[in-house]
C-alpha positions in Angstrom: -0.4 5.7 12.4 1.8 8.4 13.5 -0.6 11.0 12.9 -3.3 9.3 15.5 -1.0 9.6 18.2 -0.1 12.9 17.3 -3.7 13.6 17.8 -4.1 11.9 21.4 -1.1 13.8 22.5 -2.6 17.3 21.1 -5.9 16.5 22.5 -4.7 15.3 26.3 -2.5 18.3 26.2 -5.4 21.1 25.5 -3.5 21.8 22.2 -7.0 21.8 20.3 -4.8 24.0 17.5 -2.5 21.6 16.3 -5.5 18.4 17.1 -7.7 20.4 14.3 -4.8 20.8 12.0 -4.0 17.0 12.0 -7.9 16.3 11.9 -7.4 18.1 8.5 -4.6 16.7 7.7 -6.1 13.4 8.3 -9.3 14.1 6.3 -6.9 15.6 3.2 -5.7 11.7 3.1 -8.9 10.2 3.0 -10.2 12.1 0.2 -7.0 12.0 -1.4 -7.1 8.1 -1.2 -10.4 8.0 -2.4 -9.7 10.0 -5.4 -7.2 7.9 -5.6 -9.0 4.8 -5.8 -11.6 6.4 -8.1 -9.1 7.1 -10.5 -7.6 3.6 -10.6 -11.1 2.4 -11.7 -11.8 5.2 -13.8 -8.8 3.9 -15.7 -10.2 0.1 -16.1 -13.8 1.5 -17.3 -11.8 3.2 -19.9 -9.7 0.7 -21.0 -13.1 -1.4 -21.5 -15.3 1.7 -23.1 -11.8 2.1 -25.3 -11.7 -1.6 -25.9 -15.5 -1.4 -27.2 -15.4 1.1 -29.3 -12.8 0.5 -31.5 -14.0 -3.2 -32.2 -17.6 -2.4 -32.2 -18.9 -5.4 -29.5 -18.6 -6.1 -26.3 -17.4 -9.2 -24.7 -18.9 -10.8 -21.0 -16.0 -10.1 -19.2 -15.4 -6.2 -20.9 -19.0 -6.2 -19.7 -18.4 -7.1 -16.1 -15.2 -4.9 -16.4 -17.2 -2.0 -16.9 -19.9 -2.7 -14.2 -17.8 -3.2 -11.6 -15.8 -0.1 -12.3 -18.5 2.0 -12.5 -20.2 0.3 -9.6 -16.7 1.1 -7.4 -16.6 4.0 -8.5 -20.0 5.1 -7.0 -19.1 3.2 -3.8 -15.8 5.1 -3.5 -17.3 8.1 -4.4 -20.2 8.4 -2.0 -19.9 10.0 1.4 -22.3 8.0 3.4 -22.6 9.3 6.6 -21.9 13.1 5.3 -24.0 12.8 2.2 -22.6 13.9 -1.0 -19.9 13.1 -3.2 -15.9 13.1 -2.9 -15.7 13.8 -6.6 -17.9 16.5 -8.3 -18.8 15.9 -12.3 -16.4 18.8 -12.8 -13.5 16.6 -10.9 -15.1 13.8 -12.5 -14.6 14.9 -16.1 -11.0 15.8 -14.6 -9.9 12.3 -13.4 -11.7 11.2 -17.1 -9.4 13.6 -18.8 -5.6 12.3 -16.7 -6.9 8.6 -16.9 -8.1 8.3 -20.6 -4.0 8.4 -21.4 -2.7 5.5 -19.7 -6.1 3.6 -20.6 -5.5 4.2 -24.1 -2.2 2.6 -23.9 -3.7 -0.3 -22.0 -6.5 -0.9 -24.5 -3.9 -0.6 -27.5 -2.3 -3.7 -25.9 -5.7 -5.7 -26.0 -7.7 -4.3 -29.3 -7.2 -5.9 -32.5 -4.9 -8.3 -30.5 -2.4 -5.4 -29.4 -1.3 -4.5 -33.0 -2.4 -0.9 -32.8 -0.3 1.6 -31.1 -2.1 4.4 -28.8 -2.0 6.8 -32.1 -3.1 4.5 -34.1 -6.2 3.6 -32.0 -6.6 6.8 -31.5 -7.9 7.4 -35.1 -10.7 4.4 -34.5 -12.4 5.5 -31.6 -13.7 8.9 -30.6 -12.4 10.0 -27.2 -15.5 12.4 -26.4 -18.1 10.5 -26.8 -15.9 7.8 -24.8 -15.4 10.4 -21.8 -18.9 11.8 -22.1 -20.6 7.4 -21.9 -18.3 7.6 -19.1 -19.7 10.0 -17.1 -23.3 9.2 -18.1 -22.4 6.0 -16.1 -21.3 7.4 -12.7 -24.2 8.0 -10.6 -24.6 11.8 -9.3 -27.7 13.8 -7.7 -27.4 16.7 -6.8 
């Protein structure tokens, strides 16, 4: 990582300036990757929420689906040693909002055996109370 060497260098040449603005540079990444990552399973506990509600059940493996996602999405979301959270429910109901799209189109390729389009599904299900079961599943104390 070009960026770690960058920071030796700064360090061992008593530039403490340009160390802290890599450090933040460096920390922009992280929680931009774990944002990241958080969105990517927001998008599979979605698909599976979608997936239930249109066809009223829920299969074993939508099931595990869904508890994984939700349980990665904790993981990813908690700062351990820091304490807190990457993702507030504000940013949470955020990555809900840009991820519920593409998941819509994924779970119109699997409900019904894939013959609903995204509109289409889009008049079965009700995308609030989909967002809002969502959310009620990601673990946050304040």
């Amino acid at each position: 990582m070009d960026e770690l060497v960058e920071l030796r260098q700064s360090i061992e040449n008593h530039n403490y300036r340009k160390a802290l603005q890599i450090v933040d540079e460096l920390e922009e990444m992280s929680v931009e990757d774990k944002l990241n990552k958080i969105y990517s399973y927001m998008v599979v506990l979605l698909l599976h929420l979608i997936n239930q509600e249109a066809e009223k059940k829920l299969t074993r493996s939508w099931e595990f689906s869904i508890a994984n996602s939700v349980k990665q999405i904790n993981r990813t979301n908690k700062r351990c040693k820091a304490g807190g959270y990457y993702a507030k429910p504000e940013d949470l109901e955020e990555i809900i909002d840009d991820a519920f799209e593409i998941a819509l189109k994924g779970a119109a390729a699997e409900a019904f055996g894939g013959e609903y389009s995204p509109e289409k599904l889009l008049g079965v299900i009700n995308p609030k109370i989909i967002k809002s079961k969502a959310l009620s599943l990601i673990d946050y104390e304040m």
